[in-house]
PAZAPA-4460 file (N, C-alpha, C; in steps of 0.05 Angstrom, whole numbers, plus 32768, in hexadecimal, padded with zeros to 4 digits):
% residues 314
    n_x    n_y    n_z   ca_x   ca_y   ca_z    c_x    c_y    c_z   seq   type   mol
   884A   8604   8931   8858   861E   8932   8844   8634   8935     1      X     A
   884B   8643   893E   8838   8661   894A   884A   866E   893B     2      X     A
   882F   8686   8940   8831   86A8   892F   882F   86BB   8941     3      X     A
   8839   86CC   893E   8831   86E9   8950   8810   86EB   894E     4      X     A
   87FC   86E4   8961   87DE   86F3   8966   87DC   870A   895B     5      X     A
   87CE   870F   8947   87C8   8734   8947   87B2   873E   895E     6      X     A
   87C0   874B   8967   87B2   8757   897F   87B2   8779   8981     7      X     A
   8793   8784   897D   8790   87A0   8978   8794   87AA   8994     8      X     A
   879D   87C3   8995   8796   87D6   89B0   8793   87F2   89A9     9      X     A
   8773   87FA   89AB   8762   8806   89A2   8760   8814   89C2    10      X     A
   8759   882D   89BE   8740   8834   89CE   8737   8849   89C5    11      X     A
   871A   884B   89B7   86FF   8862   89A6   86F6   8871   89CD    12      X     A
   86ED   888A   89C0   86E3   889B   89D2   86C3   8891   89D3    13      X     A
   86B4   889F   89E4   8696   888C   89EF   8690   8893   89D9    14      X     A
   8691   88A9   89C8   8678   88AB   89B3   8689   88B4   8994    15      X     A
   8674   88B1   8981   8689   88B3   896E   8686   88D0   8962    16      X     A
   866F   88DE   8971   8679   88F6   8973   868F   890F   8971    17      X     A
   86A1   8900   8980   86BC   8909   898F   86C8   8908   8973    18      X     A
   86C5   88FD   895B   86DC   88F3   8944   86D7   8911   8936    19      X     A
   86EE   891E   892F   86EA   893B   8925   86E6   8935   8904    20      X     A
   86EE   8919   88F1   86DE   8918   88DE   86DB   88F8   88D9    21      X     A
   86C2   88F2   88C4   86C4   88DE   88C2   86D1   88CA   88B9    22      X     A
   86CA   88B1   88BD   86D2   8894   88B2   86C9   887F   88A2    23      X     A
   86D7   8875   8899   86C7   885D   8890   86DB   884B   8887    24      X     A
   86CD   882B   8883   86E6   8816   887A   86FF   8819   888D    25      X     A
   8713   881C   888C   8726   8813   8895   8729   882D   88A5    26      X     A
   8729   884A   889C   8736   885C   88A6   872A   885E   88C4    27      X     A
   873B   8870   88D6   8737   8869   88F4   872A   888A   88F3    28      X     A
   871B   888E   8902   8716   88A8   8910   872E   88B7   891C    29      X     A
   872C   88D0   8918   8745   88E6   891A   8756   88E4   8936    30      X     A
   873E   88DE   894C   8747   88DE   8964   875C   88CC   8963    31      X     A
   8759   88AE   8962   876F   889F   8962   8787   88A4   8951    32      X     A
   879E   88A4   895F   87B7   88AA   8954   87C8   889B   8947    33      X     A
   87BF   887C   894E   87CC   8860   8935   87BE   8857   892C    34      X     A
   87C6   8849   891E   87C2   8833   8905   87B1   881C   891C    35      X     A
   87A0   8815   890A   8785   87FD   891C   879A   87E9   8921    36      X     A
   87AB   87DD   890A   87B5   87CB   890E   87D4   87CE   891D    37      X     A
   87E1   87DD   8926   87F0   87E3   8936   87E6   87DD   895B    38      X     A
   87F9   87DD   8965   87FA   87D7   8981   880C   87E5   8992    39      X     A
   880B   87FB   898F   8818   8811   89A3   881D   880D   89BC    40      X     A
   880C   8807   89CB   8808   87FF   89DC   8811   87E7   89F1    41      X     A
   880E   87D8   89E9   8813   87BA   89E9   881F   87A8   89D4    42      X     A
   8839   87A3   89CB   8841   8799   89B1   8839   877C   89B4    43      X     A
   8836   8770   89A1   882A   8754   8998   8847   8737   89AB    44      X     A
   883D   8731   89B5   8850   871C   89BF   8857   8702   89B0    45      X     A
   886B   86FE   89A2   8875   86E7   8998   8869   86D4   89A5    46      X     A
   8861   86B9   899D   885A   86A4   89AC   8878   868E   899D    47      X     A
   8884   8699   897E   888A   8684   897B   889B   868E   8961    48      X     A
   88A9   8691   8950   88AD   869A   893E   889D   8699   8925    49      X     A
   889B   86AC   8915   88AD   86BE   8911   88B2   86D1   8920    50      X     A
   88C0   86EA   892E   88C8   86F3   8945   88B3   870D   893B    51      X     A
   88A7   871C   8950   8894   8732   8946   88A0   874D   892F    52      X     A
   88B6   874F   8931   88C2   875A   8929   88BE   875C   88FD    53      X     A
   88BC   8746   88FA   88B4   8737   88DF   889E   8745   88D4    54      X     A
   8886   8743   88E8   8876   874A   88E9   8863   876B   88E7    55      X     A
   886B   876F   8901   8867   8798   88FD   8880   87AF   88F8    56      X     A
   8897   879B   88EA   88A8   87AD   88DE   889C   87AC   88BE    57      X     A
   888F   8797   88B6   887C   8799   889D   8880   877C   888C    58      X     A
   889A   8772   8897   889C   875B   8882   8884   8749   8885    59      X     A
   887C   873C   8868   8862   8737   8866   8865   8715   8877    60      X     A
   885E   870D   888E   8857   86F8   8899   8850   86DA   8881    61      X     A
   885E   86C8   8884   884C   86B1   8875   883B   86A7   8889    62      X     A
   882B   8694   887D   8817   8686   888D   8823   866F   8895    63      X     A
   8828   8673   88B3   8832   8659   88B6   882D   8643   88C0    64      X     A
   8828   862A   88B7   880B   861F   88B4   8805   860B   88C7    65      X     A
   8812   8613   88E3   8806   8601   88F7   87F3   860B   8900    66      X     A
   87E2   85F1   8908   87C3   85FA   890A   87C0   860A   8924    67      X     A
   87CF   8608   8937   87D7   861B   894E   87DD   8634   894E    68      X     A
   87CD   863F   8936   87D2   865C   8938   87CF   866C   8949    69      X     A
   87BE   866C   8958   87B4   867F   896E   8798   866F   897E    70      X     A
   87A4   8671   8995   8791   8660   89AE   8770   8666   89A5    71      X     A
   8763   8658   899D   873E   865A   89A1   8735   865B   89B6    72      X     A
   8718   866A   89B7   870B   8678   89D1   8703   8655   89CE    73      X     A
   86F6   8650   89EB   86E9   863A   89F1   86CF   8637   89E4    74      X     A
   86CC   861B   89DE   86B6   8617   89CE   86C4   8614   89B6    75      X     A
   86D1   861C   89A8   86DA   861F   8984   86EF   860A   8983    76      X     A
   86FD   85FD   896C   86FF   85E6   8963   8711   85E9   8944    77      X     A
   8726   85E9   894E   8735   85EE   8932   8736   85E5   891B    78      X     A
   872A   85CD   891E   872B   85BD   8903   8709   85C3   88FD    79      X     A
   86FB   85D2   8903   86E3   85DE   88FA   86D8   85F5   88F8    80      X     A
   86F1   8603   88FC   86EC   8628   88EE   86ED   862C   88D8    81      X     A
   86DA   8634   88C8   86DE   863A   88AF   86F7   8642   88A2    82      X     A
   86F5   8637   8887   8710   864C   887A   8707   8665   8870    83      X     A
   86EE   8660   8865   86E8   8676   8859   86D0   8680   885F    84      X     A
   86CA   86A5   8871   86B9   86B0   887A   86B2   86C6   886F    85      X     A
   8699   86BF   886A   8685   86E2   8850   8677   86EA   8862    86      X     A
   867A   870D   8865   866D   870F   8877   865B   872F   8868    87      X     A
   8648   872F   8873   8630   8749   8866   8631   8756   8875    88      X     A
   863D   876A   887C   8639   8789   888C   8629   8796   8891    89      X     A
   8615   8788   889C   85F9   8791   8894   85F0   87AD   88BA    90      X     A
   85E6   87BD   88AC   85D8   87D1   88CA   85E3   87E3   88CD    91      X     A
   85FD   87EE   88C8   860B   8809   88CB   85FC   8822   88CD    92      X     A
   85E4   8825   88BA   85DB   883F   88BC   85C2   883A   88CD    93      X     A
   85B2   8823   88D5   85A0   8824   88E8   85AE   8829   88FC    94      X     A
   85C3   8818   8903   85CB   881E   8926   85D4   883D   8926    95      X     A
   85E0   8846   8912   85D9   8861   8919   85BD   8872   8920    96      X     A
   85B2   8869   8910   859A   887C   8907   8589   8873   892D    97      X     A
   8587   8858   8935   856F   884F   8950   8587   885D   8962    98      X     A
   859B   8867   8968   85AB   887A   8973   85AF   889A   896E    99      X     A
   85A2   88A8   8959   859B   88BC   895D   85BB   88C7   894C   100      X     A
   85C3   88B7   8941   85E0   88C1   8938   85E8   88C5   891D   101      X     A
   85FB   88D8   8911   85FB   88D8   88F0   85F7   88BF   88E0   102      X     A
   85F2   88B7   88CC   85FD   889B   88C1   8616   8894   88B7   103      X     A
   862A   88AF   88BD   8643   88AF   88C2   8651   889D   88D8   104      X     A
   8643   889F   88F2   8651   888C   8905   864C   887D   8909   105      X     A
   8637   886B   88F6   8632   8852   88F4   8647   8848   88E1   106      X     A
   8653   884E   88CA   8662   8850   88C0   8680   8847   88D5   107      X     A
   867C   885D   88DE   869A   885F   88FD   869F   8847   8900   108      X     A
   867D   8844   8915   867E   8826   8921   8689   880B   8918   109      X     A
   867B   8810   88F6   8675   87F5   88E1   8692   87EF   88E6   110      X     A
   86AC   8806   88DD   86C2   8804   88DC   86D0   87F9   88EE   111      X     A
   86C7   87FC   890A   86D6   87EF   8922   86CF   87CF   8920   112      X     A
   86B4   87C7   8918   86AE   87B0   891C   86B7   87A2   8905   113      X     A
   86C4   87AC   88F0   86CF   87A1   88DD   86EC   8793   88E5   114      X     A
   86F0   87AF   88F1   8717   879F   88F7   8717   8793   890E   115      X     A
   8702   8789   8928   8703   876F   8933   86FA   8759   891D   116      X     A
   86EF   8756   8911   86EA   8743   8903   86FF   8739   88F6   117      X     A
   8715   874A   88E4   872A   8744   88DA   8741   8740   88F1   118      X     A
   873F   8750   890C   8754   8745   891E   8752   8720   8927   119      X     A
   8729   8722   892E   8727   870A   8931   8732   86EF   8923   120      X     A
   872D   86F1   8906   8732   86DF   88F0   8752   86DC   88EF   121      X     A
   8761   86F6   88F6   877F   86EC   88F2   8786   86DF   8903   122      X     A
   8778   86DF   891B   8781   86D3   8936   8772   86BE   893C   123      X     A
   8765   86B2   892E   8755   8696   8931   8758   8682   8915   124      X     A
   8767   868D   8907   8773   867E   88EE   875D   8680   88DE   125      X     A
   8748   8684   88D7   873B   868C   88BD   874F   8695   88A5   126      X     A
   874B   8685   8896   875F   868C   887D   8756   86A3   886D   127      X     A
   8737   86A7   8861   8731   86B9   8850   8716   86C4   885E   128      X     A
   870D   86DF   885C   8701   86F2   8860   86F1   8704   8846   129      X     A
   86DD   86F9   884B   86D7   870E   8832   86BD   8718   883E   130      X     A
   86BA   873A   8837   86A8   8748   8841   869F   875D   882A   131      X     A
   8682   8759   882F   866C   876A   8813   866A   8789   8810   132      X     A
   8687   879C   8815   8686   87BC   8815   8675   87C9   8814   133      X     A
   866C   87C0   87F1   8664   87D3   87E4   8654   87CD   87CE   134      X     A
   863F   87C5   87C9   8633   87B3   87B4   862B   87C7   8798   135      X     A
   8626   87B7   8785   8617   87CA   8772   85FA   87D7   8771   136      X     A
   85EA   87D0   8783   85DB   87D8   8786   85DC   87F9   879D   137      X     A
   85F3   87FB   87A8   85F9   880B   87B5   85F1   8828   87AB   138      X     A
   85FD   8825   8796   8602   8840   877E   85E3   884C   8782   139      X     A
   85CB   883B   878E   85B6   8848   8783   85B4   8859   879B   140      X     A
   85C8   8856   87B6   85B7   886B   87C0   85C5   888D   87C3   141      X     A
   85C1   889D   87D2   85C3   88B9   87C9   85E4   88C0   87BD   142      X     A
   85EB   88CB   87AC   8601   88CE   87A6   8611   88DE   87B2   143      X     A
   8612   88EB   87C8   861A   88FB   87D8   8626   88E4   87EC   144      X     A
   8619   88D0   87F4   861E   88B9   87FD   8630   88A5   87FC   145      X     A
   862C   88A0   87D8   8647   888D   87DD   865D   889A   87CC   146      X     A
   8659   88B7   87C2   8670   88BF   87C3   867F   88BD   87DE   147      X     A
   8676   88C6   87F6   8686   88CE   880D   868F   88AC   8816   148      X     A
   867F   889D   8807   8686   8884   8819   86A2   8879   880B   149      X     A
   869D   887B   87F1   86B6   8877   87DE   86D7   8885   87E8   150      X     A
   86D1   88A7   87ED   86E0   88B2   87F4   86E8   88B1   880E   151      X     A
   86E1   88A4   8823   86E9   8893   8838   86F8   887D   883D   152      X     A
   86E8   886F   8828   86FD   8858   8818   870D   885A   8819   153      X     A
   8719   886B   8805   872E   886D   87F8   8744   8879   8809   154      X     A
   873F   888C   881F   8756   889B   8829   8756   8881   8848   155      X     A
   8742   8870   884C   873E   8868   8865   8758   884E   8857   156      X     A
   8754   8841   8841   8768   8828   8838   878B   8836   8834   157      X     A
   878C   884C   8825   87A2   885E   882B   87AE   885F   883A   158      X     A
   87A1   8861   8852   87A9   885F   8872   87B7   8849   8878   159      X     A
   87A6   882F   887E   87A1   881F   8884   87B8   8809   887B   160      X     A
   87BB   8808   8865   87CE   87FA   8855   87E6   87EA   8853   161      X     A
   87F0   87FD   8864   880C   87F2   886C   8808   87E0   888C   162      X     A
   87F2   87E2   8892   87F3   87DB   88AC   87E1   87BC   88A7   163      X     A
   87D1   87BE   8897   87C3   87A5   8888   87E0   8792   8883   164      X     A
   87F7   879E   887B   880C   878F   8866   881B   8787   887C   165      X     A
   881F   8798   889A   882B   878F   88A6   881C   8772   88BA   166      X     A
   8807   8773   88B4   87F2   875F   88C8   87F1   873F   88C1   167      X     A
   87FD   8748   889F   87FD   872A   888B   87E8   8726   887E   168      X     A
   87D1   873A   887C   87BC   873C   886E   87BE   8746   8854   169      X     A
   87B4   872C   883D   87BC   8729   881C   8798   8738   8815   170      X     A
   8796   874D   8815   8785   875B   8800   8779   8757   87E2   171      X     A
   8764   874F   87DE   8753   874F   87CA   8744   875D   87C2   172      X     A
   873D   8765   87AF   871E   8772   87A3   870B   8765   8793   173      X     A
   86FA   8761   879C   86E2   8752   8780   86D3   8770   8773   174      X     A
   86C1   876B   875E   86B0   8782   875B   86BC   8788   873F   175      X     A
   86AB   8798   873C   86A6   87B0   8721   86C1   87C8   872A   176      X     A
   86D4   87CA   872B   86E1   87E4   8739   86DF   87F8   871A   177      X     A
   86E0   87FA   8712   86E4   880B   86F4   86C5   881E   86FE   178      X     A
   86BE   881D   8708   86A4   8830   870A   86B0   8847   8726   179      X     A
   86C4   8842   8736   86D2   884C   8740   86E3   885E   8739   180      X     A
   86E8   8874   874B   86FE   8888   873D   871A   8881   873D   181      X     A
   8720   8885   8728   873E   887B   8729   874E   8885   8737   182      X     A
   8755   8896   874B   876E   888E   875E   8766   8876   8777   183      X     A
   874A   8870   8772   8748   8857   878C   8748   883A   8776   184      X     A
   8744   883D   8763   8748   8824   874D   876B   881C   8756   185      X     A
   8780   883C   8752   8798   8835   8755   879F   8828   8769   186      X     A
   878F   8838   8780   8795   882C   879E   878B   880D   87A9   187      X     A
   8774   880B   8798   8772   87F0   879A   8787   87D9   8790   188      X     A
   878A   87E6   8771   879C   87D3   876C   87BA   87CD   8776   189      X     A
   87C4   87EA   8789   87D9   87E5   8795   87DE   87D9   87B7   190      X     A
   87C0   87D3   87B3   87C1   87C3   87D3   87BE   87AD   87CA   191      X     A
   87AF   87A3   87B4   87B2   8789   87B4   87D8   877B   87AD   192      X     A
   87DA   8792   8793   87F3   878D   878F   8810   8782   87AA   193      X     A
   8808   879D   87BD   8819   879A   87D0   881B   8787   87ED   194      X     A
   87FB   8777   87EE   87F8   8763   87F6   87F8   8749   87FC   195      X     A
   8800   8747   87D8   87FC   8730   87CB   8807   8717   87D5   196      X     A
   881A   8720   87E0   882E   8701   87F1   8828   86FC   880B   197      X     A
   8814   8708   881A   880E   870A   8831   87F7   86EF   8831   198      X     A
   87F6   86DE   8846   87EC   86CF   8849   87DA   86C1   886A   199      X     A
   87E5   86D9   887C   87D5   86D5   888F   87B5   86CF   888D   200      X     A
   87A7   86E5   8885   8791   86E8   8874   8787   86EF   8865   201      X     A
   8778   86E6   8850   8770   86F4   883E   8753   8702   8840   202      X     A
   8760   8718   883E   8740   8730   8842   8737   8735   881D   203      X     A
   871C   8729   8824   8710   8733   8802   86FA   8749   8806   204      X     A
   8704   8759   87FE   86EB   8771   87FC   86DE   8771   87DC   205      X     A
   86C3   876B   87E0   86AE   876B   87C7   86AD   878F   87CE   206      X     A
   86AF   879B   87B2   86A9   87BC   87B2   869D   87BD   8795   207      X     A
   867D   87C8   8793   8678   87C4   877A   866E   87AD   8771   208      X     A
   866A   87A2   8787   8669   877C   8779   8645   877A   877E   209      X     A
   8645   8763   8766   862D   875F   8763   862F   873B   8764   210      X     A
   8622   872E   876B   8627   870C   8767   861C   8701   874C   211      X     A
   85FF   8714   8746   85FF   870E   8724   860C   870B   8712   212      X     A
   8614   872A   8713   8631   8730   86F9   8641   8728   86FE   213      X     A
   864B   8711   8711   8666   8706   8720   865E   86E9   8708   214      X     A
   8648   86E2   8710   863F   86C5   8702   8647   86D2   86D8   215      X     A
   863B   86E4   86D3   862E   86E5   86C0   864F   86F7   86AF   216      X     A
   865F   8708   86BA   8679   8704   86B3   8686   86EC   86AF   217      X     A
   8686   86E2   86BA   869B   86BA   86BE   8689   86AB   869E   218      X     A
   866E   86B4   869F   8666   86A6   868A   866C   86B2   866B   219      X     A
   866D   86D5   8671   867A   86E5   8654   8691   86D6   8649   220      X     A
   86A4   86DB   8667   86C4   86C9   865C   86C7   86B3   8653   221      X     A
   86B1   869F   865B   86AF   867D   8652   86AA   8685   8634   222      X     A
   8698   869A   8631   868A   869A   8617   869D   869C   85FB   223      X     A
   86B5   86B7   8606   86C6   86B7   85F9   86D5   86A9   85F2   224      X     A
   86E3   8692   8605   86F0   867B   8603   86E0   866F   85F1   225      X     A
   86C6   8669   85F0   86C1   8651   85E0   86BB   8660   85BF   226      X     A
   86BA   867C   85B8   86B2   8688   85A7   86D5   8685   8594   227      X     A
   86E5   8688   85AE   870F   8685   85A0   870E   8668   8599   228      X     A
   86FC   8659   85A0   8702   863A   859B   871C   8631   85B8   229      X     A
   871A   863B   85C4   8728   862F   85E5   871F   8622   85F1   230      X     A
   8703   8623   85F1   86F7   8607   85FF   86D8   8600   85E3   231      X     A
   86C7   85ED   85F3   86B7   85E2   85E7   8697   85EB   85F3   232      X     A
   8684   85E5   85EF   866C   85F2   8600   8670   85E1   8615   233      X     A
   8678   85C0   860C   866A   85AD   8622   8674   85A8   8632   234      X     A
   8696   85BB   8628   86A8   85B7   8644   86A5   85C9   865B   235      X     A
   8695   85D2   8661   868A   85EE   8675   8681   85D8   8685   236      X     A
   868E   85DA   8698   8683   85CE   86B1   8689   85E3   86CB   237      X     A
   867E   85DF   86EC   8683   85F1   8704   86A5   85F8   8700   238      X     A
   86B4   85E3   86F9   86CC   85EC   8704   86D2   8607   86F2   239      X     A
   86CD   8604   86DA   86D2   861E   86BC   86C2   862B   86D0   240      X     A
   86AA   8633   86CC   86A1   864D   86D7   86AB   8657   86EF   241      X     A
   86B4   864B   8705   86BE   8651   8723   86DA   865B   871B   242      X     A
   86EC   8654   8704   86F8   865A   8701   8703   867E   86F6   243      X     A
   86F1   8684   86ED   86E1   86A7   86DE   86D6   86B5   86EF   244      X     A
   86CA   86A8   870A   86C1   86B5   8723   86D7   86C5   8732   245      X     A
   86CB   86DE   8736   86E4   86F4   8742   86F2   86EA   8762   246      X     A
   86E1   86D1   876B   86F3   86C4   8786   8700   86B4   877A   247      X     A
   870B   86B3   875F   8723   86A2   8759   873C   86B1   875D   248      X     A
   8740   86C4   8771   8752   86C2   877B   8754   86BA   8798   249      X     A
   874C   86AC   879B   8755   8693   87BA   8754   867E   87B5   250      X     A
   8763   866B   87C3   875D   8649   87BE   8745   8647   87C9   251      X     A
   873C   8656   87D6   871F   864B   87E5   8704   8661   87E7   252      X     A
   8700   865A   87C2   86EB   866C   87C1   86CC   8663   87C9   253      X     A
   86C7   864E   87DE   86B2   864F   87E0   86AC   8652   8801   254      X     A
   86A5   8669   8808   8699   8674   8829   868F   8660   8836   255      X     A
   86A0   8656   8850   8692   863F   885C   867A   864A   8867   256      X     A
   8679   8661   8875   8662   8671   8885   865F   868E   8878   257      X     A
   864E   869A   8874   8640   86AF   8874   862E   86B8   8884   258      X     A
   863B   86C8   8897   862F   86D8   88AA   8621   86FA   88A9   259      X     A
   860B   86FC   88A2   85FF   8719   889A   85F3   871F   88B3   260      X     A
   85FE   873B   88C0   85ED   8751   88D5   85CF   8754   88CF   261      X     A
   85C7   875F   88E6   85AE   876E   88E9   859B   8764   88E4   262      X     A
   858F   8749   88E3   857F   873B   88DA   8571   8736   88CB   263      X     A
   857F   873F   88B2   856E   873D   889D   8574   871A   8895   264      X     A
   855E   8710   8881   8563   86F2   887A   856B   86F2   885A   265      X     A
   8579   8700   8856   857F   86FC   8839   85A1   86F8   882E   266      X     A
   85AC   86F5   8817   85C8   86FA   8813   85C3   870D   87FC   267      X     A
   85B3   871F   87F0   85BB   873B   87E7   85CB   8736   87C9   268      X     A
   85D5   872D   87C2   85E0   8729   87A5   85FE   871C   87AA   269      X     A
   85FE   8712   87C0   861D   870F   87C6   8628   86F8   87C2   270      X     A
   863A   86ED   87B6   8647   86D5   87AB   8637   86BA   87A2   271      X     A
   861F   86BF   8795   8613   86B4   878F   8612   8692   8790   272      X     A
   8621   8695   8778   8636   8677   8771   8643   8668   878C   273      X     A
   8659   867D   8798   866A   8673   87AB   865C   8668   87C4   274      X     A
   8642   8672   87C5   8626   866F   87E0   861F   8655   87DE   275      X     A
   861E   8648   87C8   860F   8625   87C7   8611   861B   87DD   276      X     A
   8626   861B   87EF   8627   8604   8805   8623   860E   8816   277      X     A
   862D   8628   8819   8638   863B   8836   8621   8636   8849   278      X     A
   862B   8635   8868   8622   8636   8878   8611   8659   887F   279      X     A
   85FC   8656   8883   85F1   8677   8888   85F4   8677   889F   280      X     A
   85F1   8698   88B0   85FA   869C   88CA   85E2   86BB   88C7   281      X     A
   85D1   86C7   88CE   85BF   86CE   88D7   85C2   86E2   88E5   282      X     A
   85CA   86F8   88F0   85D5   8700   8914   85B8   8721   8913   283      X     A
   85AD   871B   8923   859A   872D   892D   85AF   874E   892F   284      X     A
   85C6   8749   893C   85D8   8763   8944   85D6   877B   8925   285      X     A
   85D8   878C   8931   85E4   87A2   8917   85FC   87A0   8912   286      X     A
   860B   87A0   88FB   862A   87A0   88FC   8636   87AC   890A   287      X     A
   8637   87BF   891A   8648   87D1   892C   864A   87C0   8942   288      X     A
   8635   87B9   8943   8633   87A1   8960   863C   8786   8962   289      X     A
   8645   877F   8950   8659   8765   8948   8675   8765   894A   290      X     A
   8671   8755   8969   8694   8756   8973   8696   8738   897E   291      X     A
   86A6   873C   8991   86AF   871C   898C   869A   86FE   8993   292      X     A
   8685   870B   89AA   8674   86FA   89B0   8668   86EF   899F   293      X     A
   8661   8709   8996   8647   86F9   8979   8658   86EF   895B   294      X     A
   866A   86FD   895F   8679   86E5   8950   8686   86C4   8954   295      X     A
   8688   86C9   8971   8695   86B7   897D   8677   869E   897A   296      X     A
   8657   86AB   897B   8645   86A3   897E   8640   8693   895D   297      X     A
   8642   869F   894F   8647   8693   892D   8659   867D   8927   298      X     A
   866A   8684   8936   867D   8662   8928   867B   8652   8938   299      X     A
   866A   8653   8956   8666   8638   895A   8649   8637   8951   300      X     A
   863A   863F   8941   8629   863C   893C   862A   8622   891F   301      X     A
   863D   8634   8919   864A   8626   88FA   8654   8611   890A   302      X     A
   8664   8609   8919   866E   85F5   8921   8662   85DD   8935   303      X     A
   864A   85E3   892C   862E   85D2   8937   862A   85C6   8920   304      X     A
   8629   85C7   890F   8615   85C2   88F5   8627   85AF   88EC   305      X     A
   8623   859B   88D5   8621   8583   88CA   8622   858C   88B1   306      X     A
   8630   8592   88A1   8632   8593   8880   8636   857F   8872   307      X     A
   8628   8576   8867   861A   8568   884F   8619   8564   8832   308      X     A
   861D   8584   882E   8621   858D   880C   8613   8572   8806   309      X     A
   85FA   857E   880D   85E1   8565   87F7   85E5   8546   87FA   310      X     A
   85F2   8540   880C   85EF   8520   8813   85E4   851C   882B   311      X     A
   85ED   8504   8841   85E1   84FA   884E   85ED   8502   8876   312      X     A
   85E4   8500   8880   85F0   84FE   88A8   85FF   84E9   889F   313      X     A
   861B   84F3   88A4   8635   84E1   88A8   862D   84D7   88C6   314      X     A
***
């Protein structure tokens, strides 16, 4: 059984100049007049039921679980796409900066190349999505900074929201949010809230997140349990702690691939735990520059490789 394709129809002006204010995360630049996830233009063609209508009238889509969700580019292999993709946003403010441009429209950019990535994933059956916002180490740099980045946030997901709900995309948050101002704490918690049954994809945004204090929370809570007499010391095994890990909200908290921009060789503090197996993915591009090729270039990259998890060539 088939699903309606999410299929964007976009068109940004040559430069991001032209945007009379800024963006970030989800929200679109002023010029454009709809919603990213809307299709004005061109409405989404049924291949099959549920009828589109289900769909961008808002009712939240189930997943419906034939593997024929949406046709693969050549080369890709359905029974070897990841379920679960972490991806590091890495380059936004260089590709601005080797362009001569605010680090505002790198920002712009970051944002466009975010929602092919999530158009991609709904439309190639990727089940879960999780991407590194906003880390804790962020906080160190100028505060003028990530105030505005915060406050982007927040009115850019506002926006955004109902059009996320209409796409079938189930919203998460990992992170520290309490260091956040409370009307985007609320707004967070009312997108996850209003999400929640949505199952096309699941988008996890880490905001605030650290992979340390991800580990080292899961172990406070074990601590308490065994301090109430609920568990024992010696009963602490992976499954208890994975269980206290803030990706326990998916059945599939461990990232088959992790793919980080701009070439740096590191993973930065990000899911520490959940990383043991994951396939790494590398990409020279800046994030703005990550569209379908070089994505398309990552999972068959992943879908070359031979996983093992520590044993032997089957």
């Amino acid at each position: 059984m088939a699903v309606v394709p999410l299929r964007l129809h976009l068109s940004f002006t040559s430069s991001p100049r032209h945007a009379t204010r800024p963006t970030l995360g989800l929200m679109l630049p002023s010029h454009i007049p709809r919603s990213f996830f809307s299709s004005a233009d061109k409405p989404a063609t049924a291949l099959g039921p549920p009828g589109k209508d289900a769909i961008l009238n808002g009712t939240p889509p189930a997943y419906y679980a034939g593997e024929d969700i949406v046709a693969l580019p050549a080369g890709l292999r359905r029974e070897l796409m990841p379920r679960h993709l972490a991806v590091i946003m890495d380059g936004n403010r260089r590709w601005a900066r080797m362009r001569g441009l605010p680090v505002v429209s790198g920002y712009e950019a970051g944002a466009r190349a975010f929602r092919r990535i999530v158009e991609l994933c709904c439309n190639w059956g990727i089940r879960v999505l999780t991407v590194f916002a906003f880390s804790s180490e962020n906080w160190f740099r100028p505060k003028v900074e990530t105030d505005f980045l915060m406050g982007l946030f927040e009115r850019g997901l506002r926006d955004e929201l109902r059009h996320l709900m209409r796409a079938g995309v189930r919203i998460s948050i990992i992170g520290d949010i309490s260091k956040l101002l409370k009307p985007l704490q609320v707004l967070l918690a009312d997108a996850m809230d209003t999400t929640i049954n949505n199952s096309r994809l699941h988008l996890i945004i880490a905001v605030n997140y650290s992979g340390q204090n991800d580990v080292v929370q899961a172990c406070q809570k074990l601590a308490v349990k065994v301090k109430d007499g609920l568990i024992e010391p010696e009963e602490i095994n992976e499954s208890l702690v994975e269980r206290e890990l803030e990706t326990n909200c998916t059945d599939f908290p461990h990232p088959d691939l992790l793919i980080r921009t701009s070439g740096e060789l590191r993973i930065s503090n990000f899911l520490l735990w959940q990383l043991a197996y994951t396939e790494l993915y590398f990409a020279d591009s800046l994030w703005p520059d990550f569209g379908e090729d070089e994505f398309l270039e990552a999972l068959c990259s992943f879908q070359r490789r031979q996983r093992r998890y520590g044993g032997q060539n089957s």
